[in-house]
PQR file with spaces between the fields and no chain letter, atoms N, CA, C, O and H, PARSE charges and radii, in Angstrom:
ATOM       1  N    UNK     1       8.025    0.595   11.370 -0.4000 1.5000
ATOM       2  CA   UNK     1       7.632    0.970   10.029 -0.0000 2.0000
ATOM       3  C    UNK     1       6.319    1.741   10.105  0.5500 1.7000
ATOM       4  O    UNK     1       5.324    1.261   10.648 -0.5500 1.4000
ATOM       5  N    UNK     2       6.343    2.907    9.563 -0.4000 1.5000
ATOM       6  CA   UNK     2       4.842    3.435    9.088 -0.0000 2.0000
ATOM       7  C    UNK     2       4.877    3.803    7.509  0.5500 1.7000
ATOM       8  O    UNK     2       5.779    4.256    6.805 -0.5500 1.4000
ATOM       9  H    UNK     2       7.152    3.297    9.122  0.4000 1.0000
ATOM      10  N    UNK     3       3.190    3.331    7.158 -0.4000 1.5000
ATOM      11  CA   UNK     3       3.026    3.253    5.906 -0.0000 2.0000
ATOM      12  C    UNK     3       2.061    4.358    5.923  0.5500 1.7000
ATOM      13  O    UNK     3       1.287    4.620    6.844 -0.5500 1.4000
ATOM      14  H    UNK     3       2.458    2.963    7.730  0.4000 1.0000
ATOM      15  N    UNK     4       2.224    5.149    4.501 -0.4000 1.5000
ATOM      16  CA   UNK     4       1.271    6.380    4.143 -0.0000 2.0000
ATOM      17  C    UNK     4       1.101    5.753    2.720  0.5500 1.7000
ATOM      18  O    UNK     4       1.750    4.944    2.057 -0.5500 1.4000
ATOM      19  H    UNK     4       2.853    4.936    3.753  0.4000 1.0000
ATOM      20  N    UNK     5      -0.222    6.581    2.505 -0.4000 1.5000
ATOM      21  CA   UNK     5      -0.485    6.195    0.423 -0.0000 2.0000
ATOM      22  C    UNK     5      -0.813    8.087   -0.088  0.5500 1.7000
ATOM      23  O    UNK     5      -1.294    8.825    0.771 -0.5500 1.4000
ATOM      24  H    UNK     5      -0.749    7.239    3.043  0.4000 1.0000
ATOM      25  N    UNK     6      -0.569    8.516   -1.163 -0.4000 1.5000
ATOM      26  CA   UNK     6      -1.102    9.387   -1.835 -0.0000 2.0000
ATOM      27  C    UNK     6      -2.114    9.049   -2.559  0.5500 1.7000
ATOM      28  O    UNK     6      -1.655    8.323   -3.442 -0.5500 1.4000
ATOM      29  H    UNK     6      -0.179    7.916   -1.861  0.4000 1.0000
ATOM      30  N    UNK     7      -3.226    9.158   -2.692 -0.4000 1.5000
ATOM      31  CA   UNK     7      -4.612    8.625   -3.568 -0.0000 2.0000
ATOM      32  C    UNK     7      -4.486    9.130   -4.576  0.5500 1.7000
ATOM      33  O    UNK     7      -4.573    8.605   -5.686 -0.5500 1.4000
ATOM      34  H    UNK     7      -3.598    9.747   -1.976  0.4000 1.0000
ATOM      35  N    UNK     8      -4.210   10.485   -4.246 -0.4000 1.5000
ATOM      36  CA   UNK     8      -4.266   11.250   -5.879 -0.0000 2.0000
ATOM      37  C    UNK     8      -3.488   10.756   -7.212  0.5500 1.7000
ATOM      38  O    UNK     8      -3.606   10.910   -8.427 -0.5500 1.4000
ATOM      39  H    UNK     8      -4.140   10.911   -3.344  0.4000 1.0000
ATOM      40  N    UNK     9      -2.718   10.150   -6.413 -0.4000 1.5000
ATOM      41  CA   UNK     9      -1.656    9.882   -7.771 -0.0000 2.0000
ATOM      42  C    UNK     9      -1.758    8.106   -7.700  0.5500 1.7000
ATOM      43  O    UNK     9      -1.114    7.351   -8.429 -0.5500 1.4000
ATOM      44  H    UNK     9      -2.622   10.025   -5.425  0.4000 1.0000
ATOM      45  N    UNK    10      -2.784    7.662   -6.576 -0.4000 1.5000
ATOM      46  CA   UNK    10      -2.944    6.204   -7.373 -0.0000 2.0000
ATOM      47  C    UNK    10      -3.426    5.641   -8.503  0.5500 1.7000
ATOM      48  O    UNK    10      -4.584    5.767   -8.900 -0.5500 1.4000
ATOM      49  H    UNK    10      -3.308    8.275   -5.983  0.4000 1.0000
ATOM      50  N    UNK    11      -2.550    5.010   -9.045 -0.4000 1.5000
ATOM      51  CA   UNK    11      -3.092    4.896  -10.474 -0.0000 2.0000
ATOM      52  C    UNK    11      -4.296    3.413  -10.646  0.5500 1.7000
ATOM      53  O    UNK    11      -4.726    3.007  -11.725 -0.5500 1.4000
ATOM      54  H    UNK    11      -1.609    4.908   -8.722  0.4000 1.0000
ATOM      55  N    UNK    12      -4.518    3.028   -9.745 -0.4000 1.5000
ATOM      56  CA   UNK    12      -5.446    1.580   -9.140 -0.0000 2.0000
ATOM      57  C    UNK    12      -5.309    0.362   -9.770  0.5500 1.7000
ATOM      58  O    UNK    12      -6.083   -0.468  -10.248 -0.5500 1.4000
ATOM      59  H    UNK    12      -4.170    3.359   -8.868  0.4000 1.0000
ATOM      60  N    UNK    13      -3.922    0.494   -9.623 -0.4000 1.5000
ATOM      61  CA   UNK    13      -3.558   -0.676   -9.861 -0.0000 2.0000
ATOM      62  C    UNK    13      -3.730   -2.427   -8.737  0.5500 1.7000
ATOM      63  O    UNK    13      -3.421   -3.563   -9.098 -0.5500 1.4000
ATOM      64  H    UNK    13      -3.293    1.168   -9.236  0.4000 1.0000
ATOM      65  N    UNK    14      -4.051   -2.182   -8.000 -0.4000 1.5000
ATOM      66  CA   UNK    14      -4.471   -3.046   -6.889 -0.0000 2.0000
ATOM      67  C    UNK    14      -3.030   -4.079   -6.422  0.5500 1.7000
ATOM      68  O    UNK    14      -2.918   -4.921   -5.531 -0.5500 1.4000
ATOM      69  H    UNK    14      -4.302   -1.259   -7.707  0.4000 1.0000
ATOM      70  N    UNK    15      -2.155   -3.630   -7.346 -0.4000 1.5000
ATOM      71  CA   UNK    15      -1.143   -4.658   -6.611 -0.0000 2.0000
ATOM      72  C    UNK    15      -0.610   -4.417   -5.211  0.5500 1.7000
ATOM      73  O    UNK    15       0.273   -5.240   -4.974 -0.5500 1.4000
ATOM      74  H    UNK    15      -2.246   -2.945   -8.070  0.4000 1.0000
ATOM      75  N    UNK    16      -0.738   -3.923   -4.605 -0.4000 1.5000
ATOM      76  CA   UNK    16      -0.356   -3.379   -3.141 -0.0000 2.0000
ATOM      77  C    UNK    16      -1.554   -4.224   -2.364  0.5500 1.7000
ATOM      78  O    UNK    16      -1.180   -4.998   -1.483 -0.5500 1.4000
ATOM      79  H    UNK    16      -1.456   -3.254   -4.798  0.4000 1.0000
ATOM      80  N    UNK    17      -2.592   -4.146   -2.568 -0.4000 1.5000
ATOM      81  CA   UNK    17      -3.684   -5.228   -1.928 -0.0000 2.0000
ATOM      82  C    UNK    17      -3.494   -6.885   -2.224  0.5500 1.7000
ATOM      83  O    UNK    17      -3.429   -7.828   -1.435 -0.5500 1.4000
ATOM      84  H    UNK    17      -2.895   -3.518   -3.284  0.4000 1.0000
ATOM      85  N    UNK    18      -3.448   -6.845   -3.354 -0.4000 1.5000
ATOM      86  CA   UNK    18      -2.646   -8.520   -3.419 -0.0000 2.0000
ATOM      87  C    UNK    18      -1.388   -8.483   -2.642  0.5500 1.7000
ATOM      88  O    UNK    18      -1.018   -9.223   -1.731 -0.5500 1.4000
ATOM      89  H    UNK    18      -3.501   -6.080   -3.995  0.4000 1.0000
ATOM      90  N    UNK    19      -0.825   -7.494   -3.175 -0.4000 1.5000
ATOM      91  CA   UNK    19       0.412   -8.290   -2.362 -0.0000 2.0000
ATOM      92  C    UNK    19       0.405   -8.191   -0.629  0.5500 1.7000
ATOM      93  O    UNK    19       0.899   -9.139   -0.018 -0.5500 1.4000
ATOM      94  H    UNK    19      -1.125   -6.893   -3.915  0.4000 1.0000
ATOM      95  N    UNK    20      -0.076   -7.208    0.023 -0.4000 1.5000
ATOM      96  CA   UNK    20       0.014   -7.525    1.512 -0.0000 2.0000
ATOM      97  C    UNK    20      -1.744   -6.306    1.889  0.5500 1.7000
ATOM      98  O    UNK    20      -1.894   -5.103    2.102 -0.5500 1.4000
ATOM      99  H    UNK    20      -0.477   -6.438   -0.473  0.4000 1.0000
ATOM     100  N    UNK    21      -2.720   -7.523    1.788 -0.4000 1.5000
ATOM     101  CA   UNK    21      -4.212   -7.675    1.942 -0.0000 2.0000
ATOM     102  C    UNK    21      -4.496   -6.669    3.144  0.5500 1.7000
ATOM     103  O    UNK    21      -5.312   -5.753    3.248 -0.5500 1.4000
ATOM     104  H    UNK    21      -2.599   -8.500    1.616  0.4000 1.0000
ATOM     105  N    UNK    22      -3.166   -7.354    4.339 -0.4000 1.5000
ATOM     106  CA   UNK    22      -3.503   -7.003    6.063 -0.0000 2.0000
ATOM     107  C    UNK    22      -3.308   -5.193    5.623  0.5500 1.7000
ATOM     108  O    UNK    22      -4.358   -4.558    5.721 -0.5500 1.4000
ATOM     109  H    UNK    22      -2.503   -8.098    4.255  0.4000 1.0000
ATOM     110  N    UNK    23      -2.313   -4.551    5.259 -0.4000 1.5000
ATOM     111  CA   UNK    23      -2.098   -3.206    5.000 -0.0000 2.0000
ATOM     112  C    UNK    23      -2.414   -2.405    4.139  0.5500 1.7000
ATOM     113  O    UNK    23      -2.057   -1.241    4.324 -0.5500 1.4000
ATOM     114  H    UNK    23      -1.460   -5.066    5.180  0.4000 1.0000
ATOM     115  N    UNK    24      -3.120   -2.706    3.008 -0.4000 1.5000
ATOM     116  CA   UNK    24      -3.777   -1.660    1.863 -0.0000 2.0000
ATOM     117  C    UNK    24      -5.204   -2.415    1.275  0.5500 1.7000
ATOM     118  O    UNK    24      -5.383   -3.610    1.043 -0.5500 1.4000
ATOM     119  H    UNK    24      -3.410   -3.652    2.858  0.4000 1.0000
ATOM     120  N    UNK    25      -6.141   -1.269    1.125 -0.4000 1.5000
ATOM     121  CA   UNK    25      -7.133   -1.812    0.710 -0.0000 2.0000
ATOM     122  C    UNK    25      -7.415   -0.870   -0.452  0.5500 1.7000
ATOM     123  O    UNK    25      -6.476   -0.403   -1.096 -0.5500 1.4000
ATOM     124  H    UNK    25      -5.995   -0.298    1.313  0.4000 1.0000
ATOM     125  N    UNK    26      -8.899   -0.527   -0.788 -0.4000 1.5000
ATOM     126  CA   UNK    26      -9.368    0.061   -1.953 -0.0000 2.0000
ATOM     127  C    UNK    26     -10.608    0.986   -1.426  0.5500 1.7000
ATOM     128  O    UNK    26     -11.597    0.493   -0.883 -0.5500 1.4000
ATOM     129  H    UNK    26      -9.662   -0.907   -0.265  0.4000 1.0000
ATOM     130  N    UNK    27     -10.446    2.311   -1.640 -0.4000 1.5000
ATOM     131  CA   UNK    27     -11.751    3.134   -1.411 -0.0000 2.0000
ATOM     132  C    UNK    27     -12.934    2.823   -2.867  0.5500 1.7000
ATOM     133  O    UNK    27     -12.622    2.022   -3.747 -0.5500 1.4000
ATOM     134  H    UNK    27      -9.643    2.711   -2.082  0.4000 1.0000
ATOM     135  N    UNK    28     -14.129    3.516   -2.893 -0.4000 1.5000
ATOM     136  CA   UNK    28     -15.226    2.794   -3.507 -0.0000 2.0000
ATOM     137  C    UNK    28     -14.616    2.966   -4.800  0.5500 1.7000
ATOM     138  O    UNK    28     -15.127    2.310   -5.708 -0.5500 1.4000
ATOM     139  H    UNK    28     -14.383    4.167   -2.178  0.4000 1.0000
ATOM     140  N    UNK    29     -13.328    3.935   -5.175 -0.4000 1.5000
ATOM     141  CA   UNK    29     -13.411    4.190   -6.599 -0.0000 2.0000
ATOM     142  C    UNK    29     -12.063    3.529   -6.940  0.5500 1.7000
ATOM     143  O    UNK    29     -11.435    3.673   -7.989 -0.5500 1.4000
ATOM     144  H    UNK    29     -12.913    4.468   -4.438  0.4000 1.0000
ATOM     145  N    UNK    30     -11.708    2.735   -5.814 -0.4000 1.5000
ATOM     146  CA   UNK    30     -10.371    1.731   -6.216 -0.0000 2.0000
ATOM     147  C    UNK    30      -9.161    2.582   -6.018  0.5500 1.7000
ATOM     148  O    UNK    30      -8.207    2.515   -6.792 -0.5500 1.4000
ATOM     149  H    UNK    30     -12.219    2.618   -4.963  0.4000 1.0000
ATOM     150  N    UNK    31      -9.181    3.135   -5.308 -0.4000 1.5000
ATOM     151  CA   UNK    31      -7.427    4.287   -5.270 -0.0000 2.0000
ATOM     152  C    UNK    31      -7.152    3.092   -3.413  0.5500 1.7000
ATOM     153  O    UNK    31      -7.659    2.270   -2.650 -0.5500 1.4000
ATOM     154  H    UNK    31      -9.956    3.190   -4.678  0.4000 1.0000
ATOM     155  N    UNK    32      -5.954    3.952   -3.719 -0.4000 1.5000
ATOM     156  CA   UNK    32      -5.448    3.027   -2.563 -0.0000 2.0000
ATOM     157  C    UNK    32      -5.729    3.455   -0.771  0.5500 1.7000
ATOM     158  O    UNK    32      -5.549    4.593   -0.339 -0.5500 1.4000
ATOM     159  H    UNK    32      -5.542    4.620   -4.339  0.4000 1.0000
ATOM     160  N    UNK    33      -6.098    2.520   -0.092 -0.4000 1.5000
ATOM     161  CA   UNK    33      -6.042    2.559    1.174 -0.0000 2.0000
ATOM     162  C    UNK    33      -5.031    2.023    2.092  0.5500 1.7000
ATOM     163  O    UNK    33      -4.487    0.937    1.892 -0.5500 1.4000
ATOM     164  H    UNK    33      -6.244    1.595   -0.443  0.4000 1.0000
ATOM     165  N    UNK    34      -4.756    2.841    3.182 -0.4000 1.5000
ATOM     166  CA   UNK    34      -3.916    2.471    4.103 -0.0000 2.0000
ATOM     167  C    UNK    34      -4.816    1.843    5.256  0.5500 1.7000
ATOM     168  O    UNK    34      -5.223    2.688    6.054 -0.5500 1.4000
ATOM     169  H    UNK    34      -5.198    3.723    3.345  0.4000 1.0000
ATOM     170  N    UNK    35      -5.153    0.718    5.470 -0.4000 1.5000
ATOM     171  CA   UNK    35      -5.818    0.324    6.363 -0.0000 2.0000
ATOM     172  C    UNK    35      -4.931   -0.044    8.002  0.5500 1.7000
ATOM     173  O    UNK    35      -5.493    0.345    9.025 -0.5500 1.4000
ATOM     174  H    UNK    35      -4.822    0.032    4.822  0.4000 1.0000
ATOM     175  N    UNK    36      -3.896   -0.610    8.095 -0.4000 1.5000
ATOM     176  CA   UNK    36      -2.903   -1.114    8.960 -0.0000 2.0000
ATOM     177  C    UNK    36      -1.458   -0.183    8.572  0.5500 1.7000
ATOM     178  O    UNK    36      -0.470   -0.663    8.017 -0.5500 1.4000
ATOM     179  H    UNK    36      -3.439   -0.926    7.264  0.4000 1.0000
ATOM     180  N    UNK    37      -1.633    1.486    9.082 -0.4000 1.5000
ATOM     181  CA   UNK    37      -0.204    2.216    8.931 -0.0000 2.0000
ATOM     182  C    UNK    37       1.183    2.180    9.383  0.5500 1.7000
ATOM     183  O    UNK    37       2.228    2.719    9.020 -0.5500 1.4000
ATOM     184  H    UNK    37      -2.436    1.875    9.533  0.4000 1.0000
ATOM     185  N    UNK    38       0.744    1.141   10.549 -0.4000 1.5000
ATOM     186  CA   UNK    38       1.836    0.257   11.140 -0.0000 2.0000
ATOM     187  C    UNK    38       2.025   -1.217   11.364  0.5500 1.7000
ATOM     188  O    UNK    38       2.243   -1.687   12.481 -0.5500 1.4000
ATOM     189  H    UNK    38      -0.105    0.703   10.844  0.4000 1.0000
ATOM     190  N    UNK    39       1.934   -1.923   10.277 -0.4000 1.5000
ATOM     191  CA   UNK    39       2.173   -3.079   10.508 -0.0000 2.0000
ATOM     192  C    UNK    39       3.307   -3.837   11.315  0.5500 1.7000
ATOM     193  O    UNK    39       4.308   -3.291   11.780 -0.5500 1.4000
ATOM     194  H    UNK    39       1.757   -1.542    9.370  0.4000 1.0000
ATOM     195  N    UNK    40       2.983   -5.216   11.408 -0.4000 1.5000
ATOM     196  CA   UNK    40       3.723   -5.746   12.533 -0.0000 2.0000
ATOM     197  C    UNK    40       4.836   -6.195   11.289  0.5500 1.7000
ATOM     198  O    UNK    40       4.861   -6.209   10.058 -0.5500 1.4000
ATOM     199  H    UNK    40       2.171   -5.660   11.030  0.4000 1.0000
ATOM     200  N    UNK    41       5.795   -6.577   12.518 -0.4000 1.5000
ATOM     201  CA   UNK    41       7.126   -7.230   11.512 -0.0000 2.0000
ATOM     202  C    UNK    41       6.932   -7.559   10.674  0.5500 1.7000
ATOM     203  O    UNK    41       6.699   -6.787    9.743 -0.5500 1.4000
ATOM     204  H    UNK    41       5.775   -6.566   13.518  0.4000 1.0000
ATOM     205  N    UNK    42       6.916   -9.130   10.502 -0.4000 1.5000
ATOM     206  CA   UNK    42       5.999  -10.003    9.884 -0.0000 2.0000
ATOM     207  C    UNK    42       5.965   -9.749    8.276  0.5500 1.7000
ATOM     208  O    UNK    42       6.705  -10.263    7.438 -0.5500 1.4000
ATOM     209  H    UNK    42       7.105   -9.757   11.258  0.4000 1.0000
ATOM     210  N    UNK    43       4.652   -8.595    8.021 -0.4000 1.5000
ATOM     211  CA   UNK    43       4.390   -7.736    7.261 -0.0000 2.0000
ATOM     212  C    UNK    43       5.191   -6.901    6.079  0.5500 1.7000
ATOM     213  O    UNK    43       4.841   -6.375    5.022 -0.5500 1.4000
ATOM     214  H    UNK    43       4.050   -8.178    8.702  0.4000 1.0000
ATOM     215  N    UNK    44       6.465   -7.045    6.802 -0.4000 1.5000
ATOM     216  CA   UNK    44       7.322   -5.780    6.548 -0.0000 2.0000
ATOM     217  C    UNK    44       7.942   -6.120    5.014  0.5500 1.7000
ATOM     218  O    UNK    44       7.540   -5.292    4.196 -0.5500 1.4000
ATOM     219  H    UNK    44       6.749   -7.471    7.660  0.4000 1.0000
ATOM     220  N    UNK    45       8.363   -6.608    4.741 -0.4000 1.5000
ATOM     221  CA   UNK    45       8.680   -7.073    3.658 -0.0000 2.0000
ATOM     222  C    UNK    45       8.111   -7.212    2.662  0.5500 1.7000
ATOM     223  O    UNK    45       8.585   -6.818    1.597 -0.5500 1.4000
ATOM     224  H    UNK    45       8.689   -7.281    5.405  0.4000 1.0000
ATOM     225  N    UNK    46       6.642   -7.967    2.784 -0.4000 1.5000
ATOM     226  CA   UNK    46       5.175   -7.452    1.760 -0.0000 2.0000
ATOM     227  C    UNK    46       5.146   -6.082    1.577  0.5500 1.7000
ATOM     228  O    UNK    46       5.116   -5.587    0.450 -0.5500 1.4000
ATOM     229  H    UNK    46       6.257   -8.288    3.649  0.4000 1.0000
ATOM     230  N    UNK    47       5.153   -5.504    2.479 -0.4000 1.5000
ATOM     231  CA   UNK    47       5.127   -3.866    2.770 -0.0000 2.0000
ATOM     232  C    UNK    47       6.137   -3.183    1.131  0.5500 1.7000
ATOM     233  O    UNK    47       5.787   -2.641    0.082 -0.5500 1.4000
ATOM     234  H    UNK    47       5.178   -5.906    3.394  0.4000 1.0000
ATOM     235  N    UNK    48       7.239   -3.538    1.629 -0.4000 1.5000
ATOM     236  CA   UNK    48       8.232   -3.040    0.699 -0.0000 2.0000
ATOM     237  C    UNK    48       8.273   -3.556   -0.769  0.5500 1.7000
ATOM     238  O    UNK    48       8.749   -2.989   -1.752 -0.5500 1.4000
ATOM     239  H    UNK    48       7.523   -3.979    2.480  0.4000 1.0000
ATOM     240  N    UNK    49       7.740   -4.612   -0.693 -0.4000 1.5000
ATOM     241  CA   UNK    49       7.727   -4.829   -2.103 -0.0000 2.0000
ATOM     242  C    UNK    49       6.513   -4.433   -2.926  0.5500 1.7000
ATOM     243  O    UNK    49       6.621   -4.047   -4.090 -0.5500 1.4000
ATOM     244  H    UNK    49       7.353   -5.072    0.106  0.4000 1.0000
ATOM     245  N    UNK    50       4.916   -4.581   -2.044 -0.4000 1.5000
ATOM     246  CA   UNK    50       4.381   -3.922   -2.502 -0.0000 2.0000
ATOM     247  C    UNK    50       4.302   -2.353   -2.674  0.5500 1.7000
ATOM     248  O    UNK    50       3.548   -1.624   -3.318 -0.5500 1.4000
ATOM     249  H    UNK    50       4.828   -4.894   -1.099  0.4000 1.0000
ATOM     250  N    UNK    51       5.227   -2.157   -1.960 -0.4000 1.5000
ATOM     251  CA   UNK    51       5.884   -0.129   -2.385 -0.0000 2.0000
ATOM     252  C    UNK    51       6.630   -0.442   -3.711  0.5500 1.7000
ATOM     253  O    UNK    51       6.157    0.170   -4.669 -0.5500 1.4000
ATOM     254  H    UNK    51       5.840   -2.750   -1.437  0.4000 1.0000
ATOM     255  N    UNK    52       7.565   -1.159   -3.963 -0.4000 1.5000
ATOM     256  CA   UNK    52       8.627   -1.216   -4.799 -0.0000 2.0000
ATOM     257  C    UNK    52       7.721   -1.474   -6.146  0.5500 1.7000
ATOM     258  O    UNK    52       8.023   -0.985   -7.234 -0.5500 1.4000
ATOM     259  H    UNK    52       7.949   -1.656   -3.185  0.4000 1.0000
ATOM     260  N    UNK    53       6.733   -2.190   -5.960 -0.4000 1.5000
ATOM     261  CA   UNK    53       5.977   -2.682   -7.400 -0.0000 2.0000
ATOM     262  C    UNK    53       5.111   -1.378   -7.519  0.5500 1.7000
ATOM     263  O    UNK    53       4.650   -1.225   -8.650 -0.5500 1.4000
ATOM     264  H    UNK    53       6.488   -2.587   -5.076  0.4000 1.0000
ATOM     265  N    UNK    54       4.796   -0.438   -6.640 -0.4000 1.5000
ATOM     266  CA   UNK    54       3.686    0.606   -7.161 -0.0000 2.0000
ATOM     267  C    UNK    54       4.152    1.146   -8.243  0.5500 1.7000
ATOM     268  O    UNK    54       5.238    1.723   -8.296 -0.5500 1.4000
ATOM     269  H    UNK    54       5.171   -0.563   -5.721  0.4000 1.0000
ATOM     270  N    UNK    55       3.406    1.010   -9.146 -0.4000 1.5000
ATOM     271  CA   UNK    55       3.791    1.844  -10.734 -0.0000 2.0000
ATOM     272  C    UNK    55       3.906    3.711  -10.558  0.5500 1.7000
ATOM     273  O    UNK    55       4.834    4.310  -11.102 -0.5500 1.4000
ATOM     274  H    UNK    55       2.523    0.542   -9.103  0.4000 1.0000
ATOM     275  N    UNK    56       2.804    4.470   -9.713 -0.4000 1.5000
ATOM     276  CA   UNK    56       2.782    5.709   -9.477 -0.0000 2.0000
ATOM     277  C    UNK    56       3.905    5.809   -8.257  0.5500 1.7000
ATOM     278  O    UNK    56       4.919    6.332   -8.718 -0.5500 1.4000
ATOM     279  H    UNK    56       2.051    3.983   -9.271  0.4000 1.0000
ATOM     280  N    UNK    57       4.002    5.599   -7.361 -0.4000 1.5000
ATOM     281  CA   UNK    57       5.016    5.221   -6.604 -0.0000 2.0000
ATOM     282  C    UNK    57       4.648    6.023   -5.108  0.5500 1.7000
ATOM     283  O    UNK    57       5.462    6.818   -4.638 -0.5500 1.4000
ATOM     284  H    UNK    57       3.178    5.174   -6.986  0.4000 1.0000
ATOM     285  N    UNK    58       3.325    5.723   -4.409 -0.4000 1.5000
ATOM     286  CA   UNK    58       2.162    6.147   -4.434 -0.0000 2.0000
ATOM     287  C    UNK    58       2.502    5.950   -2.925  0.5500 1.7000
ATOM     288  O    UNK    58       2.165    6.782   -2.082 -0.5500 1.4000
ATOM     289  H    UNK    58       2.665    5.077   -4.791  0.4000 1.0000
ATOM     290  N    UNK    59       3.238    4.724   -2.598 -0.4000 1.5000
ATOM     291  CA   UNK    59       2.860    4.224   -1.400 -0.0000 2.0000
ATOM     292  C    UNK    59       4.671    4.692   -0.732  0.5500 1.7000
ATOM     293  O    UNK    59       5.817    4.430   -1.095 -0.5500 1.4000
ATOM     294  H    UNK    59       3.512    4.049   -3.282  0.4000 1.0000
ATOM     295  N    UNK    60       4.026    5.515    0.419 -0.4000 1.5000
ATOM     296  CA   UNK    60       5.345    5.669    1.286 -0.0000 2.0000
ATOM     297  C    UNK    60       5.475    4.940    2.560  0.5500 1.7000
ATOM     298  O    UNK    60       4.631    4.775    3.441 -0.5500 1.4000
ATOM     299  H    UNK    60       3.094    5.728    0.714  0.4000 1.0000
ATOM     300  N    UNK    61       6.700    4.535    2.488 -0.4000 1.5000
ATOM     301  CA   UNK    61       7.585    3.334    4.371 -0.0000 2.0000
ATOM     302  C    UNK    61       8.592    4.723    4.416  0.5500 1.7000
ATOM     303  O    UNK    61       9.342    5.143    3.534 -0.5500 1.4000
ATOM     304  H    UNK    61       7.385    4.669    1.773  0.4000 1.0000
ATOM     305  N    UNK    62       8.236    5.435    6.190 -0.4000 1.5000
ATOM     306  CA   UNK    62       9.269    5.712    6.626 -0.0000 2.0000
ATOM     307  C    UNK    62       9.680    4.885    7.570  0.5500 1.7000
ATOM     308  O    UNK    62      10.767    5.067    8.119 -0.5500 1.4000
ATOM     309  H    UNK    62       7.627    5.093    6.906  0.4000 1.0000
């Protein structure tokens, strides 16, 4: 799995950081970060759902 975010179109909503902490964080003005672009297994599933809940739809899993 690799994870990418578009900032521009994050709308900062922070649910992608609640939902999986280890892989997205927040730059100073709250848009989204990709901190861990390849998470481990494990992960993977947080991963997708916190994609599936992004309201802008912001966060890409190829």
């Amino acid at each position: 799995m690799r994870v990418s975010a578009t900032k521009e179109t994050c709308a900062v909503s922070s649910l992608c950081v609640y939902r999986a902490p280890e892989v997205f964080d927040q730059d100073e003005d709250g848009a989204v970060e990709v901190i861990d672009p390849e998470p481990t297994a494990d992960l993977h599933e947080d991963v997708k759902i916190a994609a599936r809940g992004c309201p802008t739809r912001s966060i890409h899993i190829e």
